[in-house]
N, C-alpha and C positions, 0 to 999 in steps of 0.2 A: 504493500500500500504506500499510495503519496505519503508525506510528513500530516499535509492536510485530512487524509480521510484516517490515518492515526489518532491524531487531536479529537476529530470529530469520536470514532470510535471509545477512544479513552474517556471523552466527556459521559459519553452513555452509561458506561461504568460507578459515574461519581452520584447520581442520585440530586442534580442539585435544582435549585428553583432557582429562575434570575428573573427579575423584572427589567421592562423596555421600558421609561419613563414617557419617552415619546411615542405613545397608545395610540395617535388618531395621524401618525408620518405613513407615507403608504408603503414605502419599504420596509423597514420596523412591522405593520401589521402584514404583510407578505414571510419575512422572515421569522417572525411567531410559528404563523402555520406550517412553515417548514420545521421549526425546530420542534415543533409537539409530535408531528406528524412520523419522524426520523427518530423520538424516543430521544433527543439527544439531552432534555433537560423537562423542567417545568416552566412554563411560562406565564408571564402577568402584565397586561398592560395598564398601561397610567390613562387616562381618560375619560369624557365621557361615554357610558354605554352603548348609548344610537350614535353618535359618531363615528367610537371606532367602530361597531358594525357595520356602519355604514360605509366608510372605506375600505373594508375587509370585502363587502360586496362589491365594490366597482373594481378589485383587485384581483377578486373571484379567489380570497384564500378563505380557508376553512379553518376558522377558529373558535370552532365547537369545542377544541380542548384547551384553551387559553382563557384563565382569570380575566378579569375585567376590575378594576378597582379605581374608581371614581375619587377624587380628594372630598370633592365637595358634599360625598354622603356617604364617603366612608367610616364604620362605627370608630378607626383608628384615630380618625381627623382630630379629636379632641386631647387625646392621649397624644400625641405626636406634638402640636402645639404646646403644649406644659411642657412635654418634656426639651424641646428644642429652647425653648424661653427658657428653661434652668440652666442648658447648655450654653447660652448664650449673657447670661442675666451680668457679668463683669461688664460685657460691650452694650451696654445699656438698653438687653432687648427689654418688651412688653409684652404681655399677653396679647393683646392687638396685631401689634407687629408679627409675632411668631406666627396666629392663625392667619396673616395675608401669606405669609412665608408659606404656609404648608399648602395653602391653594395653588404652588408653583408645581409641577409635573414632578422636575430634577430633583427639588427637596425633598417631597413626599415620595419618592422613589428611594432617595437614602435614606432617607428616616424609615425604609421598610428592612433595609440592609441593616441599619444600626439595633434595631430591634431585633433583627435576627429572622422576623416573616419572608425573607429571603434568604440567599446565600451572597447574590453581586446582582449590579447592577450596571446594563450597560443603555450608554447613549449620545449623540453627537452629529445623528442624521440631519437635525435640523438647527441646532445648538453648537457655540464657540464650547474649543475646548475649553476657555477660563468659566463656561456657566457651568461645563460637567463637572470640572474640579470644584468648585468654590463650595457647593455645597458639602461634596465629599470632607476636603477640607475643615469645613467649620465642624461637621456633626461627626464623623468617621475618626477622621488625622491618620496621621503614618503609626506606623507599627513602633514597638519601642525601640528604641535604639534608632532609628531610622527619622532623618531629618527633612527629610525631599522627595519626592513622588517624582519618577524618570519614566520615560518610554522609551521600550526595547522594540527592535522590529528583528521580526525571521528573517534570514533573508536566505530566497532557495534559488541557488544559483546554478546555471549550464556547468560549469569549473568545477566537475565534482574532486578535482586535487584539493581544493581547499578546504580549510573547517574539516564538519565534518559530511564527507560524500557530496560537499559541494551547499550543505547550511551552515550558516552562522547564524549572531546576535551582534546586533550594532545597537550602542546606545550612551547618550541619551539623543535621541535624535527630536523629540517632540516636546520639553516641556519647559528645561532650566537654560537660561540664555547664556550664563557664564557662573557656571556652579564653584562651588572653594573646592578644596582639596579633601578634605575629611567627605565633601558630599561624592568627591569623585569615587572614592574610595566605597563608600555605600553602593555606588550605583552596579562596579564590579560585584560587590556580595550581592545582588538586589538581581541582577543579569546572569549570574553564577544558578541564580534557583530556582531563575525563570528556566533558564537551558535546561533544567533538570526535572521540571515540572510540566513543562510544554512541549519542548521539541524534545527530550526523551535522553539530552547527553548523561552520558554515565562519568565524564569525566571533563567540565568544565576549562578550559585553560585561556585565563582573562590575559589580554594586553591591552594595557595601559598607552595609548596612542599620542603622538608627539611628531613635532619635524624635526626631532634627535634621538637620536638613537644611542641609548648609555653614554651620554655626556658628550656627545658629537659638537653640540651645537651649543651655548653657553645663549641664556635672555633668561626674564623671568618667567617667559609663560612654558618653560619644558622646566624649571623649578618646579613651577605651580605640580605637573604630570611625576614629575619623580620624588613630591611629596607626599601626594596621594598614594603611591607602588608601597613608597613606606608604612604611610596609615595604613593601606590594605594589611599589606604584607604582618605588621604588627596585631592588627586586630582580627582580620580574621586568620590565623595560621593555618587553616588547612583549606584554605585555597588558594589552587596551584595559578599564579598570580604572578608577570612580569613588567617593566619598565623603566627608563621612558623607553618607545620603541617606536620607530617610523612602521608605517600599514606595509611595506613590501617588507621587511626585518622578521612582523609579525606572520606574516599568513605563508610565504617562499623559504623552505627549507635553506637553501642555496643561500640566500641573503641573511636569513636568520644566523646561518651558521658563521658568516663571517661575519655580522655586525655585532651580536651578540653571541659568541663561543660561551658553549656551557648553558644558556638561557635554556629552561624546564619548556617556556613555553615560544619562544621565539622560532621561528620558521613553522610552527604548528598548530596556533591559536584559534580557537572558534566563537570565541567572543572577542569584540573590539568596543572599549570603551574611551571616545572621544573626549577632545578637554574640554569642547565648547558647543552650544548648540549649531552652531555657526556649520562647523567642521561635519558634526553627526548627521545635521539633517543634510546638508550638502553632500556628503559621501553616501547614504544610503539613496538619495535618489540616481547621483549620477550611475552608480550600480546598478538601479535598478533598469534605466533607462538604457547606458550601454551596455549593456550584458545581456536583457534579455531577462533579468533575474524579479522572481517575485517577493515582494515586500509584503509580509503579513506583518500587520501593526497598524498603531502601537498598540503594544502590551503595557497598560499603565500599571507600574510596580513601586512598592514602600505602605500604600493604603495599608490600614487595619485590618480592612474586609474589603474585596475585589469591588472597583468602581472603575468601569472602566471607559474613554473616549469614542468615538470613531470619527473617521474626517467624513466631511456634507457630501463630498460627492463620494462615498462608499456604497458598492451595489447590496443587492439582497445578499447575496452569496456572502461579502464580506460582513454582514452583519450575523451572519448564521457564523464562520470560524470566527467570528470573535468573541461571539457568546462561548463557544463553544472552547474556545483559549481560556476566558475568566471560568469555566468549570474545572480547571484542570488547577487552579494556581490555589495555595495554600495560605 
């Protein structure tokens, strides 16, 4: 099987419920019916009732096995409100406030994650990613230890010499525009257990990505990368984790060996963790563009409990592996 109908299959296994926040997008109610339809989860939309039906008919999908959960009359609506106003009562929420909050699709979608009536929560068909984050953000937050929420993309490439059989993980490619060092260093642990939870690696091996390769090149910004190799290197110790290292050092045996002699993971690497967003989302597209290669993502990772983005122009198809991605992550 593809990596994809892996994923898919593995999700099947997990048992989990995700809600679409965006109930009444017509790809979102197309991608429901397929995901109940395929056993690959449970599903739930956000909306009103005769609407989403309503666009589920002009869509011709069948979502006789998909939830329906209205904010505006759901028994939750009241209990969600109190509890969002206590979460928020420092930043000077109100009662008031909180119940116009929870009338929003996105909120009352995480406030069903935070309670636990779901498992995750995906959306961004027709929403920025700062409206999917922000709520996650205020009500969910990162995991402990974890300071910043990154997006990882698959990337399944023709070159199966690379990575591994020709996948990798690049990241962050979607979220932090010029992250510190300590966050670099998460983002490798954070991408480390995506590969091991999604794409299936049995043995992660991070590069730490720079235009110098072990002190080639002297500025602050391959400082910035080879202080992060340290943090990693220091906190998390058992993963196999190198740097700074130029992208050909990393992934080309032949160059790894002589730029880096002895590196664990240079010339062999299947994750690449960029220093900038700049660099990350730049390199995963032109990859994806020149090469032919497909970009599943992003995988948004560090949350509590899976919340996770998609870009506005994603088709059905990508909303079904992405659900089907946030079923698998931990």
């Amino acid at each position: 099987m593809t990596l994809i109908e892996n994923i898919r299959a593995k999700a099947k296994l997990q048992g989990k419920s995700i809600v679409l926040a965006e109930g009444t997008e017509k790809r979102t109610v197309s991608a429901a019916a397929i995901l109940v339809k395929e056993g690959i989860c449970q599903v739930t939309l956000v909306g009103n009732e005769d609407e989403v039906k309503k666009v589920a008919a002009e869509q011709g999908a069948d979502i006789s096995g998909v939830k329906i959960v209205d904010p505006a009359t759901s028994e939750w609506f009241e209990d969600f409100a109190q509890t969002y106003c206590k979460l928020r009562e420092k930043k000077g929420m109100t009662i008031e406030k909180a119940r116009e909050t929870m009338k929003k699709e996105l909120y009352f979608g995480v406030m069903m994650v935070y309670k636990g009536y779901v498992d995750g929560m995906v959306a961004g068909a027709k929403n920025t990613t700062g409206d999917v984050l922000r709520p996650g953000f205020e009500i969910i937050k990162t995991k402990p230890g974890i300071s910043a929420v990154s997006g990882t993309f698959v990337m399944i490439t023709p070159k199966k010499e690379f990575g591994e059989d020709g996948i990798l993980l690049f990241a962050d490619c979607a979220v932090n525009p010029n992250p510190t060092a300590d966050q670099l260093a998460e983002f490798a642990y954070c991408t480390a257990q995506t590969a091991k939870d999604i794409a299936g690696f049995a043995e992660p091996r991070v590069a730490m990505i720079s235009f110098s390769t072990k002190g080639s090149a002297k500025h602050e910004l391959v400082e910035k990368v080879a202080e992060a190799t340290r943090i990693a290197k220091e906190k998390y110790p058992d993963l196999l984790l190198d740097g700074e290292m130029q992208l050909d050092a990393a992934i080309v045996p032949s160059v790894g060996a002589s730029k880096a002699p002895g590196s664990p993971v240079a010339g062999r690497a299947n994750i690449l963790i960029f220093p900038d967003l700049q660099a990350g989302n730049a390199c995963y597209k032109a990859v994806q563009r020149f090469s032919g290669a497909e970009a599943v993502g992003p995988i948004l990772q560090g949350m509590n409990k899976p919340v996770n983005d998609l870009s506005r122009g994603c088709s059905v198809d990508d909303i079904v592996n992405t659900v089907a991605m946030v079923c698998c992550q931990k």
